[in-house]
N, C-alpha and C positions, 0 to 999 in steps of 0.2 A: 066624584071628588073626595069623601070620605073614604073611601075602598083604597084609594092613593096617598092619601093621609095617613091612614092605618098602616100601610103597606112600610110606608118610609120612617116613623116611629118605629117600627119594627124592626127593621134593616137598623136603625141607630141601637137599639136594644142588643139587637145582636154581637153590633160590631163591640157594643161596649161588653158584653158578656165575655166573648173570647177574646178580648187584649190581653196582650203577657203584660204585666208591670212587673220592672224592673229594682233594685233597691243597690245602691251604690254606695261604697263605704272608703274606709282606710281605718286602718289600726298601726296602734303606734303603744311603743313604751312607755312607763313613768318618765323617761329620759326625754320622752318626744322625738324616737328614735324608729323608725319603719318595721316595723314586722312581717317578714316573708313567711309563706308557710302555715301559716294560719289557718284552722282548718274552722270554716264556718258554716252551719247546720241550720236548717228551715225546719223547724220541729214539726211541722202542718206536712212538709212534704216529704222529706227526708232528704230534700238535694244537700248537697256536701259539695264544698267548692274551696278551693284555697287560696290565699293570698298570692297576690305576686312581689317579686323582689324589693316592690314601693310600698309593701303593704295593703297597695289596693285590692277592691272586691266586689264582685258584680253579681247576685241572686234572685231570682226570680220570686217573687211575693208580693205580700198585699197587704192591707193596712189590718193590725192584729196579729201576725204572725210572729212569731214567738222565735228569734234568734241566737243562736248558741255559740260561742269564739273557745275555742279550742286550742293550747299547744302544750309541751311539756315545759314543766317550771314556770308558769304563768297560773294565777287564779281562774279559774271557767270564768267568763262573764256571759251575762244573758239580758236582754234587752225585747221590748217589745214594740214593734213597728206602727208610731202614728204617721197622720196622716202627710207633718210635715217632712221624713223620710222621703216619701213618695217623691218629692220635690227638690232636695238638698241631699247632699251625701250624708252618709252618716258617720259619724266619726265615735272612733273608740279606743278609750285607752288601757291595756291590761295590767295586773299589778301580778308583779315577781313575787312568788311563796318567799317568806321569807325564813331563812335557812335558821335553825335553834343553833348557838355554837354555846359549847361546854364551858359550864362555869368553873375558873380555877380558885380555888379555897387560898393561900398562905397560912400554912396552920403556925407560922413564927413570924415575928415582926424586929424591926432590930427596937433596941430595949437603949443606945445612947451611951450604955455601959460598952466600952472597946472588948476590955477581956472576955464579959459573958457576951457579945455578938460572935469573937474570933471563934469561940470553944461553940457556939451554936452552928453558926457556917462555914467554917474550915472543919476537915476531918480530922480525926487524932492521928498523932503521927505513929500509928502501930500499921494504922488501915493505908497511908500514903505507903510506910516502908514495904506494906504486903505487894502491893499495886508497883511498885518500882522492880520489885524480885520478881514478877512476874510478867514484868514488863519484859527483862532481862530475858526471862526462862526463855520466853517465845520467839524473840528475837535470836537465841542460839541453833544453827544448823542440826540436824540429827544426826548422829552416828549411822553411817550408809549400811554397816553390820546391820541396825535394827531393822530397816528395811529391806533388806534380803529376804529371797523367798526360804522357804525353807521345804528342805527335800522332801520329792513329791508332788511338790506346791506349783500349782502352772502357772507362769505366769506371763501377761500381752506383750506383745512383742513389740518392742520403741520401734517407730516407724518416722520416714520422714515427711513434711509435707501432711495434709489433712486425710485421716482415713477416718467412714463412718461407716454406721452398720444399720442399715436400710434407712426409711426416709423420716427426718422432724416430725414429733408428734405437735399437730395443731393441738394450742391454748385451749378450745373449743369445740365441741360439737356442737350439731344441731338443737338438743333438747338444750343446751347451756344456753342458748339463742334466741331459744324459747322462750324458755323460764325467762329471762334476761327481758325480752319485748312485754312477756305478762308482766312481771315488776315494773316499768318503767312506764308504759304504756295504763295499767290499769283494766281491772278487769271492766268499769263503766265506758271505757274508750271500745271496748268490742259490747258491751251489753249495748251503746248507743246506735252501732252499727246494724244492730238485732241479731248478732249471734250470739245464741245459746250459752253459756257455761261448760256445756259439755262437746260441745263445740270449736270451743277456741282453741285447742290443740291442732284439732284436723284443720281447723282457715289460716290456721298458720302454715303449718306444713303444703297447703295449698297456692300457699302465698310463693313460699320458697320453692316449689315444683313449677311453678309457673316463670320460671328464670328469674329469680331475685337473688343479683352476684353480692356474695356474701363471704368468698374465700380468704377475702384479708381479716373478716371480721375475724372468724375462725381461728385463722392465722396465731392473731394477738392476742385473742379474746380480749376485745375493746371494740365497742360499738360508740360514734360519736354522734351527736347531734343530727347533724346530716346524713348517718345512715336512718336516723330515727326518721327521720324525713323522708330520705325515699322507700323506706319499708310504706310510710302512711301513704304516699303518691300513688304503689303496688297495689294498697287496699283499696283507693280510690278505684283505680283503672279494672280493677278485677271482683270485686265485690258482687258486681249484677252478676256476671259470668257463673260464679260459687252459687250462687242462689236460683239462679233460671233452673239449674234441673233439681234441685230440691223439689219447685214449684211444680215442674211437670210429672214428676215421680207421681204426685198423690192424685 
């Protein structure tokens, strides 16, 4: 009876050993507005997992595990897992960096006095009559003589209809796209990923060799939000991949 006793403690020991617990969340705005895309980190394990379009979030841990919310223009926030998580969702709100805008000075104030405001903020009429002659000047056609080539002088040949001479140089390169991800991204968004400093050059390039369409970025040189976002998706999906033969190398 005791050897069956011991047996089935044990068996309950176990089961309870290897349960995955789960921890359930939603993130939201100051505005109390859903957040997609959110990229949220299990410090304990490294899993990384993203919101969906509700802001909801589903990660695998345990009571103590040390949670980290991720996105651009948002404050990091970090949080640590008691035990009534385990139970209830966990709800989190991120707060927007808030942006410094330029202080403007008025170094003149109007003074109530008419004459000395006019002579302060009206220009003198030397610099209005300069501005009107030159208004004038610009506004007049050029003599077609000055424009002439002059003998010798080759000059393109008016054509009709669009002629161009080979193809649009894109806005962009690759290094521009780079630089562009390290500023925007930060270099602690890949130090968290645990690539190297010297590194983040080549997992980027990695990133983009592994098909990440980027030709309109290029194009415009303008990278929007949601390219930010499916670059981080890229890094999600391909991250073990870049690292497995690191690991086998050594």
């Amino acid at each position: 009876m005791k050897c069956k006793l011991l047996f089935f403690f044990s068996f309950l020991l176990s089961l309870s050993f290897h349960a995955q617990e789960y921890i359930f969340g939603r993130t939201v705005s100051e505005e109390n507005a859903e957040m997609p895309n959110v990229t949220v980190i299990n410090i304990r394990t490294d899993e990384r997992v993203l919101t969906n379009d509700d802001g909801h979030f589903m990660i695998s841990g345990r009571q103590g595990d040390n949670l980290r919310f991720i996105i651009l223009g948002y404050e990091r926030f970090q949080t640590v897992i008691g035990a009534e998580n385990l139970k209830s969702p966990l709800n989190v709100t991120l707060k927007r960096i808030p942006v410094a805008i330029e202080e403007v000075v008025l170094k003149k104030r109007l003074t109530g006095d008419l004459a000395m405001d006019i002579k302060n903020y009206n220009p003198p009429t030397k610099v209005q009559k300069l501005k009107s002659d030159l208004g004038k000047y610009m506004s007049q056609k050029s003599d077609p003589r000055v424009l002439a080539a002059k003998p010798g002088e080759f000059v393109q040949p008016v054509t009709k209809g669009t002629f161009s001479f080979g193809k649009i140089k894109d806005k962009w390169d690759d290094v521009d796209f780079m630089n562009y991800l390290i500023q925007a991204l930060g270099n602690d968004y890949f130090t968290e990923l645990k690539i190297e400093n010297s590194q983040i050059q080549h997992f980027i390039y990695y990133i983009f060799n592994s098909g990440f369409e980027r030709k309109r970025i290029l194009k415009y040189g303008y990278a929007s939000d949601a390219d930010l976002n499916r670059f981080k998706s890229a890094v999600l999906l391909r991250i073990t991949s870049y690292k497995t033969p690191l690991t086998t190398a050594k």
